[in-house]
N, C-alpha and C positions, 0 to 999 in steps of 0.2 A: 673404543669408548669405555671410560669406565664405571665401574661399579656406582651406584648409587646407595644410601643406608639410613633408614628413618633409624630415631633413636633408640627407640625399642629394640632395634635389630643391633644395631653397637651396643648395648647395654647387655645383651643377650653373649655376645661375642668378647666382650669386657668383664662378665659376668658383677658388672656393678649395677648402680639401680639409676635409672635418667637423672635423678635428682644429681647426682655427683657427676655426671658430664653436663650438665648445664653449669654447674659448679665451676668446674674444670674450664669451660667456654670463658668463663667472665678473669679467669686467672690469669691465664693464656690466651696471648690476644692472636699466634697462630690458629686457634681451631675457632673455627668463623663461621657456619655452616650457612649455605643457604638457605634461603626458605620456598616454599612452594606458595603455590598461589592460596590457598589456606590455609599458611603460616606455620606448615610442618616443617621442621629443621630437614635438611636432607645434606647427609654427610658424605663427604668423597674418600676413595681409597687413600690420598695423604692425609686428611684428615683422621682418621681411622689407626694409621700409620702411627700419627702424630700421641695420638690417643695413648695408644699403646705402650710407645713409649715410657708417657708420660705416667703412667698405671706403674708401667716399672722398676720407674725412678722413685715413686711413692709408695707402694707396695713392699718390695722387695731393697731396694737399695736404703729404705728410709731415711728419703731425701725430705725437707720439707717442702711444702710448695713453691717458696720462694726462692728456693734452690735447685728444682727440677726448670722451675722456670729461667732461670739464671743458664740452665744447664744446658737446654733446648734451645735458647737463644745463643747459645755457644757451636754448639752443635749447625746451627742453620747457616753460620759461617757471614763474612763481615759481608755479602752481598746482601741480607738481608738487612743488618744494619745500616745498611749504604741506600738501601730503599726506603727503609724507615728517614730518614735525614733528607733525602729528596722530598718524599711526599710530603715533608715539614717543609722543606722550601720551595717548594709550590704552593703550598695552602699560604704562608705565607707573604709569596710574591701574590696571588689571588686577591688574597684580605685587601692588600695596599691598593690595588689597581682599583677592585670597589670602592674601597674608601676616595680616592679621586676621582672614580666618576660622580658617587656621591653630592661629592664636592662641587663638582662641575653644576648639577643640577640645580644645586641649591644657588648657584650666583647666575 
């Protein structure tokens, strides 16, 4: 099992301040955190992982953000893009099917 990390404890570990990983969350549509039953972010070892990186690429590499992001999504390799492109053609195929059933109802 792994690790679990409210954000105070990333932020700590990041040494940046919550505000710039919630930041970061809204950039980067990898880092997704859960939430707990009273709405605390609760972050995983990949995500943390992810974090890191991504502090690096903007930190240190001074990458912009749309570039670290660019860079991550490179990084995660075409099976992620190949997930992204499904779950778009499922939502997809999903939309149409309600829409006919819709349809159905109404005649």
């Amino acid at each position: 099992m792994s690790k679990r990390y409210s954000i105070g404890e990333v932020g700590q570990l990041l040494g940046v301040k919550p505000y710039v990983i919630r930041y970061w969350e809204d950039e980067i549509p990898f880092i997704a955190p859960k939430k707990s039953k009273s709405g605390r972010r609760i972050y995983t070892d990949r995500e943390v992982q992810l974090l890191l990186r991504l502090k690096h690429l903007l930190y240190e590499k001074r990458y912009t953000v749309d570039g670290a992001r660019e860079t991550i999504w490179k990084e995660a390799g075409p099976s992620q893009a190949d997930l992204k492109a499904r779950i778009t053609a499922v939502r997809s195929d999903l939309l149409s099917a309600w829409e006919k059933l819709k349809d159905k109802e109404e005649k």
